[in-house]
N, C-alpha and C positions, 0 to 999 in steps of 0.2 A: 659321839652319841648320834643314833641314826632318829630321824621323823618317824613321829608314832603314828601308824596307820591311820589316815581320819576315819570315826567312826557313826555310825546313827543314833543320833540323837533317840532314843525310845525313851517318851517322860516318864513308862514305871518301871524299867531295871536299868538306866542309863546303859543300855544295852549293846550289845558288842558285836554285832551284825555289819560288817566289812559295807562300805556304800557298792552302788551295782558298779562302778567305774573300776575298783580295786577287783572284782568277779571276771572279768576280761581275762583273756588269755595276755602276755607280756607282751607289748608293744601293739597293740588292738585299737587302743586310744590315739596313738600316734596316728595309725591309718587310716581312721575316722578323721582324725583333724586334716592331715592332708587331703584327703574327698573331699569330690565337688561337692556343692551345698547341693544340687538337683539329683546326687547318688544317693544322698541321704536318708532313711525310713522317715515316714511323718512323725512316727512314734518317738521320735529324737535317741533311738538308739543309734542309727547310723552306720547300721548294718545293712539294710534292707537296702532296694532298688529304687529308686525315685521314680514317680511316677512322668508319664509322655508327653510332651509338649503337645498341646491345644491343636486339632488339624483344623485349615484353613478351609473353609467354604468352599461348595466346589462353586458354588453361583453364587457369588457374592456380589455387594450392591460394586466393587472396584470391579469385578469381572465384568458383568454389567456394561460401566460406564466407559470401558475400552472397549468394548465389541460396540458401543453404539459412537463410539469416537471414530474408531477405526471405518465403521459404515460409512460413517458421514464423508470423511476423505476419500473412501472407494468411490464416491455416488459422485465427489464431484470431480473425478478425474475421467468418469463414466461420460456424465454429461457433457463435457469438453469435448471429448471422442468422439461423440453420437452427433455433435454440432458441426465436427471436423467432418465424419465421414457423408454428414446428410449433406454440406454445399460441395462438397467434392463429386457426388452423386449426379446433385443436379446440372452442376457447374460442366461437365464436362460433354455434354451433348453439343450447348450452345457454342463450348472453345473448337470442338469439331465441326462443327457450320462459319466458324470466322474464317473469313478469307483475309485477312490483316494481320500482322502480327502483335499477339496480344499485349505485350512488355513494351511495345514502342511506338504503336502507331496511337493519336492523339485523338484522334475522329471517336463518335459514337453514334453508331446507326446500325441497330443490330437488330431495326424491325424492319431493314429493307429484303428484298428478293435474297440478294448478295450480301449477309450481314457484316459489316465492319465498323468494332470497339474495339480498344486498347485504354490499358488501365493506366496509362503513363501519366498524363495529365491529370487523370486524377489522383494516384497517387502521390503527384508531386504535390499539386493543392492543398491536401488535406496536412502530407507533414510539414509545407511551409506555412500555414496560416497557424498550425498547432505550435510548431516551433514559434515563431511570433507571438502566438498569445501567451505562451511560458516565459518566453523574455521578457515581455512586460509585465507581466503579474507574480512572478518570484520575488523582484525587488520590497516591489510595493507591498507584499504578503510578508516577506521578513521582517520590514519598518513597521507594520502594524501590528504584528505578533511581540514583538524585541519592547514595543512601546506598553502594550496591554500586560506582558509579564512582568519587567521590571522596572517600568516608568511611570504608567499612570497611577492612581490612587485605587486604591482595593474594589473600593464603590464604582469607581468608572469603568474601572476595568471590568468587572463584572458586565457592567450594562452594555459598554461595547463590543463584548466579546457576544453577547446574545443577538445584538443588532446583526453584529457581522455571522453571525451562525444563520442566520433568519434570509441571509442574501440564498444561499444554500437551496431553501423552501421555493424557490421561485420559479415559475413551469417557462421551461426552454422559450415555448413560444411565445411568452411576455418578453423575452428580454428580444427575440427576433422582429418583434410588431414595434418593442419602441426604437431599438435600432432603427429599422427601418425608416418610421416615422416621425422621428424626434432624433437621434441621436447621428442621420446622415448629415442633415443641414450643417452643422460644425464642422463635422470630420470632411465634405466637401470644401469647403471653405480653407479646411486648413489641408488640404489636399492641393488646392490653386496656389497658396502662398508657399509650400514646398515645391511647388511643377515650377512658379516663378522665382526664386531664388538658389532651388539647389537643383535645377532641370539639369544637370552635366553632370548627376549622378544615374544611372541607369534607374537606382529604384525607384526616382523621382521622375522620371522623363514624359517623354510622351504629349499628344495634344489633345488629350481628353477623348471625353466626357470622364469627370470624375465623381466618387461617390460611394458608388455600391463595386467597392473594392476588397481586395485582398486586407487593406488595410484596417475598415470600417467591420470586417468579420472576424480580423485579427483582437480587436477592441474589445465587441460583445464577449469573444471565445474568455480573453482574459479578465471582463467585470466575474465570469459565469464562475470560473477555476480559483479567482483570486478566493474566495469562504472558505475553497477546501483548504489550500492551500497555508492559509493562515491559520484555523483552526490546530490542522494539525503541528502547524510550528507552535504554536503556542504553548500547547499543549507536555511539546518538547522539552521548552526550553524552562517550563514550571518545572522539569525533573530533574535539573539541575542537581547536584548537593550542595548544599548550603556549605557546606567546607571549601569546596574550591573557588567560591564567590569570595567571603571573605576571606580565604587565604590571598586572593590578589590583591583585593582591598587592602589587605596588613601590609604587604609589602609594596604601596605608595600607587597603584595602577588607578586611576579615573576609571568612572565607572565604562565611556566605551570600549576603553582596554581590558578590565574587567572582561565585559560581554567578548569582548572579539577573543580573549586567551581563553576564558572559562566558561561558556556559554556557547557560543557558536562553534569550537571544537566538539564538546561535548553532545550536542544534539546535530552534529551532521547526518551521522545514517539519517535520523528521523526526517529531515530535511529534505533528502534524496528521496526517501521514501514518499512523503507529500508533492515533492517534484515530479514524481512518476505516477500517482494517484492520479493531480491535473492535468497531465500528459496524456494519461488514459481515458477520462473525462472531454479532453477537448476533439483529441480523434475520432471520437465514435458523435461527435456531437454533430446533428441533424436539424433540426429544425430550425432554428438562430440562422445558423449558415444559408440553408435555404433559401430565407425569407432577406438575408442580405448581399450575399454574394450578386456577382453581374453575369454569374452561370455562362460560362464560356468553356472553349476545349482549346486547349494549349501550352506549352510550358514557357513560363514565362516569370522574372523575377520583378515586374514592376507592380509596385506594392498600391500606388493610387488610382491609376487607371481602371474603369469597369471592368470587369473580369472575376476570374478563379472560380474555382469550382472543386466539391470535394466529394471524396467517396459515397458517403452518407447521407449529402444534399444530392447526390444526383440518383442517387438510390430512391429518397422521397419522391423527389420531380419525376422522373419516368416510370414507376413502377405501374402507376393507373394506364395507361396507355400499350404498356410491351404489353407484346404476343409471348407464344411461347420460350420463341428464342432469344427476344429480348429481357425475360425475366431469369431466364438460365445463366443472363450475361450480366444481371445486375448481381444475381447468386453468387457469380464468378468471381464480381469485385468486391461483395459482403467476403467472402473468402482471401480475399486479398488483406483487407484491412482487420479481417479476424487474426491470421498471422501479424499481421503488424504491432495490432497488439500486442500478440502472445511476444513477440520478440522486444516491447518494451518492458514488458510484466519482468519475463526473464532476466533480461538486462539487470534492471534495477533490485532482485534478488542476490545478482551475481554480486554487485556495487556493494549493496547493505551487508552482505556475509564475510568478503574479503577486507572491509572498515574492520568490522566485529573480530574478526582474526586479527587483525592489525592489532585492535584496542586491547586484546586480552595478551598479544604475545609480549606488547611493550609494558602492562602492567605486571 
């Protein structure tokens, strides 16, 4: 016995009118059910075309916000350029009036008749007093950071995390006036007691006058760097996930083990990253230096004795005074320590990207 055609219900002749699905030609329904739902008619016969997907703005607020994203990157690789080509412009009048070779000779007298500077000495200044104030202040910035994220109380750490941000707020020449004025008299002091005890190391040697040393701008450089420094570990190391904390926890680790497996892995780039921010911060730093350095020309590694001298401070110190060709020669060594930078920036792009490839190949 075959299925009696379903039919329509009509409430007054109970009426015999086929439904529209049975009106199909044979096998109609089938082809309709396999269609996409979007070939579909709205009319739910599903026969018809579907109608067009929505066209996309041609100026939308996304279009928008990459052309003014993409701006902002054009403008500041613009600017970098424009900074590159304008000391190279001025720089090379005054490298053509040097009668000394600029890369090695130590002298700087570039307002004489016969003008002779070289950037050796200073170059070397600025990266040994930078490097020195990194060595000091990295330590001391991971201890304070490691302590404010997961050692002190919620409260404290809060409040000390602001005090030390507020180190940050403090204008260059406050920290060079108290160097100077307050913070030589110790650092001499303990400058004699390393000349007398450990005088048979070269960095210590010498017979004085001590004081306004490589050592004493090495200090201020790293009070100045230690805020950033810490900040952004800090910062780091609250990004932790809370999984790999406790998972060392479970498996019996103390919390310095903890921190050194779970923690201090985890926030290296960031680390680097803050080490190279300071880095960049204490080279270009000017005034502090200034005001404590023993402004000399020479290279030389004795870190107490008066002396040193850096790009930056010696750029402030003789700029009132050059003539023309001494301002083209100070142009010169702004050009120097411009690259300098650009070639720590770089660096520490290179570092942070090849971590980052590291961390994702081994996950």
């Amino acid at each position: 016995m075959g299925e009696t055609p379903h039919r329509s219900a009509d409430a007054g002749t109970g009426g015999t009118r086929v439904t529209q699905s049975h009106e199909w030609p044979a096998g109609a329904s089938a082809r309709v059910a396999e269609a996409p739902v979007s070939t579909r008619s709205p009319g739910g016969t599903g026969l018809g075309g579907g109608g067009a997907l929505p066209r996309s703005r041609k100026f939308g607020a996304e279009r928008a916000f990459r052309g003014l994203t993409l701006a902002a990157g054009t403008a500041v690789l613009v600017i970098i350029a424009a900074i590159a080509i304008f000391l190279v412009a001025k720089a090379v009048p005054a490298l053509r009036a040097n009668t000394e070779n600029f890369w090695s000779y130590e002298g700087w007298s570039p307002n004489e008749t016969e003008p002779k500077f070289g950037i050796g000495a200073l170059a070397f200044g600025t990266v040994l007093s930078s490097a020195l104030a990194l060595l000091i202040a990295v330590p001391v910035a991971l201890g304070i950071a490691l302590y404010l994220s997961h050692y002190a109380p919620r409260r404290l750490g809060t409040a000390l995390g602001f005090l030390v941000d507020l180190l940050a707020a403090v204008p260059s020449v406050v920290f060079g006036l108290w160097g100077r004025d307050v913070f030589s008299s110790p650092v001499r002091d303990f400058s004699v007691w390393l000349n007398q005890h450990f005088g048979w190391i070269p960095l210590f040697g010498g017979d004085g006058p001590f004081g306004a040393s490589v050592m004493l701008g090495a200090l201020v450089l790293a009070i100045m760097v230690l805020p950033i420094i810490t900040s952004l570990s800090r910062e780091v190391f609250l990004q932790t996930p809370t999984a790999n904390e406790e998972a060392a926890l479970a498996l019996g680790a103390t919390r310095w083990e903890m921190l050194r497996t779970a923690v201090l892995p985890y926030g290296r780039p960031g680390i680097i990253a803050a080490m190279m921010l300071g880095l960049g911060r204490a080279l270009g730093e000017t005034i502090a230096l200034a005001l404590t350095l023993g402004i000399t020309f020479g290279i030389s590694f004795n870190l107490i004795q008066n002396g040193g001298n850096t790009i930056a401070a010696n750029i402030a110190n003789a700029f009132g005074e050059a003539n023309e060709t001494g301002r083209g020669a100070l142009i010169a060594s702004g050009l120097v320590l411009f690259t300098i930078t650009l070639i720590v920036n770089i660096t520490a792009r290179a570092i942070i990207y090849r971590r980052r490839e590291f961390t994702e190949s081994a996950a």
